[in-house]
N, C-alpha and C positions, 0 to 999 in steps of 0.2 A: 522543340521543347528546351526551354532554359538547362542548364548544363548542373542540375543540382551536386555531383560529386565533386564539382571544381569547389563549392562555397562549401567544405567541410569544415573549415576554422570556424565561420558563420555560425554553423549549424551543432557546435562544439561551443561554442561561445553561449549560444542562447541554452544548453542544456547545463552549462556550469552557470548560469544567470541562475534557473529553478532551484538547482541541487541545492547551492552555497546554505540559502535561507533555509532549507528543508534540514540540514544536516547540522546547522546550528542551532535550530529547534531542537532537535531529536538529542543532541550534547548537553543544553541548555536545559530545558524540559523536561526532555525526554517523552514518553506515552501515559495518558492519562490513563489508567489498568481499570477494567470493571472487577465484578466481583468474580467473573470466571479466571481472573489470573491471581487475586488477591485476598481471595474470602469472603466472606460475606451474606448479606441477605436482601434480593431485592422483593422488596412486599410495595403489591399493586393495588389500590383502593378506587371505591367511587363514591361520589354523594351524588344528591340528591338535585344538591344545588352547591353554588360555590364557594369552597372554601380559601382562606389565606394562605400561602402557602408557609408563612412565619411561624404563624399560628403551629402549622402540624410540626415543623422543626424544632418549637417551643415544647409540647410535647415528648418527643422525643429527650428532647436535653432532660426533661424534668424527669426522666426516666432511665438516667446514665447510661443515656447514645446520644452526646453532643455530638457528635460527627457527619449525622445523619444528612443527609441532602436531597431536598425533594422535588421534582418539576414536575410538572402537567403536563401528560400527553393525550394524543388521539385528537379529537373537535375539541372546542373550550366547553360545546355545549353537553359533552357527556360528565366534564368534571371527575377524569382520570387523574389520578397521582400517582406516580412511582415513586418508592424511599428509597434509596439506599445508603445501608447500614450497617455497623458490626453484624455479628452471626445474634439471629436468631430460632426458636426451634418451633415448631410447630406445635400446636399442641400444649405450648409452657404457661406456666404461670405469667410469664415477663411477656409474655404476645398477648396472654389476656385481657392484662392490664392495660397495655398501651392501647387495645383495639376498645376499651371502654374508655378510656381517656382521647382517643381519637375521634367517638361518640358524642362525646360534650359537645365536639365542633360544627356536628350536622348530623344529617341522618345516613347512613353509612347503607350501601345496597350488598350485601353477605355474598351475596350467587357473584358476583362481579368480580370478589377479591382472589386475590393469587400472591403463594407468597415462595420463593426458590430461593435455598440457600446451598451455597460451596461451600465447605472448609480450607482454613488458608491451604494445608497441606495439599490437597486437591487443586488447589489452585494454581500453584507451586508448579507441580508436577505439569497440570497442561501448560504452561508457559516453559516449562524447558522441553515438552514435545513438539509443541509450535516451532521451538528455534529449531530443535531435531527435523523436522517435516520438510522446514523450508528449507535447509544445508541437504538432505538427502533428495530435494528435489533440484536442487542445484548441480550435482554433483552427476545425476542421473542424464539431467540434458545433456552437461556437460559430454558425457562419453557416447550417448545418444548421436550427437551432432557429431561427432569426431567420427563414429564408425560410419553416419550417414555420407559423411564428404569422405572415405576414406580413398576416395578416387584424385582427391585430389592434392594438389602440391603442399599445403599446409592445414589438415583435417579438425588440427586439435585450434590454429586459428580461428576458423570457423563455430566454433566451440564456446571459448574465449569470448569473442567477438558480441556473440547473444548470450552469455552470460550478462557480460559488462550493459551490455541493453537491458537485460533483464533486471540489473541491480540498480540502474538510472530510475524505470519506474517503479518500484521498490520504494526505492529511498524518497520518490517525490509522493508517494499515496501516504508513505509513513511522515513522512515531514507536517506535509500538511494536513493528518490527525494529530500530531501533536501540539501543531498553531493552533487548530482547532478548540483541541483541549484544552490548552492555555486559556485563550479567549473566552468560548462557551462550555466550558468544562462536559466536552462529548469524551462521550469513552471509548475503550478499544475492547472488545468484547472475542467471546472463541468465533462468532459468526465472522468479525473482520479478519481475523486468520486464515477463515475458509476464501474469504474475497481476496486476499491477498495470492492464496496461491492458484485462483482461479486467473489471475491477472497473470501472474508468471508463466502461466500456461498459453494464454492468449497472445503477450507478448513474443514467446518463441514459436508458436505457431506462424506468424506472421512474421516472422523474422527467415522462420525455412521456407518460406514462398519465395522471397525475396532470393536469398541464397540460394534456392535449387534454380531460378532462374540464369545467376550467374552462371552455376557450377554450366548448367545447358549451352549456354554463348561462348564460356571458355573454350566449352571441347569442338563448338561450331565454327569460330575463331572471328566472330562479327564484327570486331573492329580492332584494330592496332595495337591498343593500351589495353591496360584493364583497368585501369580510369573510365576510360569511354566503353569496355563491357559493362561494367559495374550501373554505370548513366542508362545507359541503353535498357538494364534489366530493369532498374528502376521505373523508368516513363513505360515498360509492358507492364508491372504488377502496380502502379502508382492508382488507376481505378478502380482497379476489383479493392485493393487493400480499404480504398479511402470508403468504397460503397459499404462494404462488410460491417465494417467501424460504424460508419453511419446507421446502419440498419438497426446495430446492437445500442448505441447511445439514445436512439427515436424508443426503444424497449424500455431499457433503464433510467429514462426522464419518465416515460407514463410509469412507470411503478415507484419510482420515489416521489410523483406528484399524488399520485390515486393510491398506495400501496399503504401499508398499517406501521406505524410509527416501530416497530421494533424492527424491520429491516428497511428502515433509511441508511443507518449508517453504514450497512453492508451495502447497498444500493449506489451512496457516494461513492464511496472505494470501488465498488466495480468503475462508476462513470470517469474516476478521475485517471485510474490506470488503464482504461482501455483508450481515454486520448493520447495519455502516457506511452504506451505502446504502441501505437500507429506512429506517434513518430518518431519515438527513437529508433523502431525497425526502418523503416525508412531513408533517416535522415542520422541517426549513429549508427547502428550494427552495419553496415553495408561501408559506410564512408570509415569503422576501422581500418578495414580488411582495405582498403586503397589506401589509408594513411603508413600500412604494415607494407604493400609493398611499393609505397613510395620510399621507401626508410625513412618518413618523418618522424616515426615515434620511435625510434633507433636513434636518428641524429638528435631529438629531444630528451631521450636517459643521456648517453654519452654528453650532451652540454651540459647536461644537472651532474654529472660524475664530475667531468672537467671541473667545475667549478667548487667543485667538493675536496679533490685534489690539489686543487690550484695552494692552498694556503701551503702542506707540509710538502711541495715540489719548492716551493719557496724558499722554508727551512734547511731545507736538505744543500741546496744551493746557496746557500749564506752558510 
């Protein structure tokens, strides 16, 4: 089998290729927020037959919610709409209105409609328990993998190591909702939360397959380096990891083809971070932990120190 830990620059190069775009999205951008992080009111309509969608947005405006933004989901031939829009209440005078002036435009089916509103305050809140969820489950692996490898010569590496994989497909599912966003104004909803830390989960699972296979050959002693244990462990979990992945993306392709238009976007985000994580366990988390005791990334701080120093070593010497 090809010698995959020797091409760790390779395979470090192609994951800073992903990130770069994703992370200057996510600066640039940032996440396009639904109304579960922001406020709001999504109200779900049908007709009969097809409406404009300008049309309902005109509406809307004439009714002081220029903001309003509408697209059609599910078949074209059910003639779904979703709004979304400031806070509205149920039950008001201002919903009344708007659903008699959205009347004008067809003939509207009552049993169909659905209408969910957050307050921003509410909103607020679940978006600083999301970022709380995700540091607390960072935090947990972290010391998780550390007591796992506590057998071994550097535990809290091990640790580190699938973090840092963890945070590569992270920042590539987020990156790329946020081009997303950009471009087709898809939104980031509390469902894509829940995707995201189900990804985090799947990534370090598959990251301790990998690692306990090391941790096994180290104490076995199967070859010279641990370069070439590190290779070795890889080419034993490199099938099972690649079938696993497989089985689950064959899942998450039929359900975002055949599945109901409110968990697509959860459905993306599973498929984009489970290819995400097959290969940064694979092909980063494992080729750290060789680049850490090769000293490569020791002699790479100290050259970036070096040269940080180099100017006032100058001064001092003049």
């Amino acid at each position: 089998m090809e010698h995959i830990a020797s091409r760790r620059n390779t395979w470090f190069a192609l994951s800073a290729a992903l990130l770069i775009p994703c992370i200057l999205a996510l600066i640039i951008h940032g996440l396009n927020f639904g109304i579960d992080f922001t406020g709001g009111s999504a109200w779900e309509i049908r007709y009969t037959d097809s409406v404009d969608t300008e049309k309902i947005v005109a509406v809307f405006a004439d009714n002081g919610l220029p903001n309003a933004r509408v697209q059609q989901v599910g078949d074209a031939s059910e003639h779904r709409y979703l709004i979304r829009t400031e806070e509205i209440r149920e039950g008001s005078e201002e919903k009344k209105k708007i659903t008699d002036a959205l009347g004008t435009l067809g003939t509207l089916v009552p049993e169909d409609e659905s209408l969910s509103t957050v307050g921003a305050s509410v909103g607020t809140s679940i978006r600083n328990r999301s970022v709380l969820a995700v540091a607390a489950a960072s935090v947990g692996i972290l010391l998780y993998i550390a007591f796992a490898f506590r057998n071994t010569q550097r535990p809290f590496l091990y640790g580190i190591a699938a973090i840092i994989a963890m945070l590569h497909d992270a920042l590539i599912v987020l990156g790329v909702f946020s081009i997303l966003g950009w471009l087709f104004d898809v939104e980031v909803d509390a469902l894509f939360i829940t995707a995201l830390l189900t990804i985090i989960g799947f990534s370090v699972h598959d990251t301790i397959v990998v690692f306990d296979r090391i941790r096994e050959n180290l104490a076995n002693r199967v070859a010279s380096s641990f370069e070439e244990i590190v290779n070795y462990s890889i080419a034993q979990t490199l099938v099972r990891s690649v079938n696993t992945s497989l089985t689950v993306l064959i899942t998450l392709a039929a359900l975002y083809l055949f599945g109901g238009s409110s968990t697509k976007n959860f459905v993306l985000a599973l498929l984009i971070g489970v290819v995400a994580g097959t290969y940064s366990s694979i092909f980063n988390a494992s080729q750290i932990l060789v680049a850490w005791e090769t000293h490569e990334i020791q002699n790479a701080f100290n050259r970036i120190f070096r040269r940080k120093q180099s100017p006032s070593a100058t001064t001092r010497a003049a």
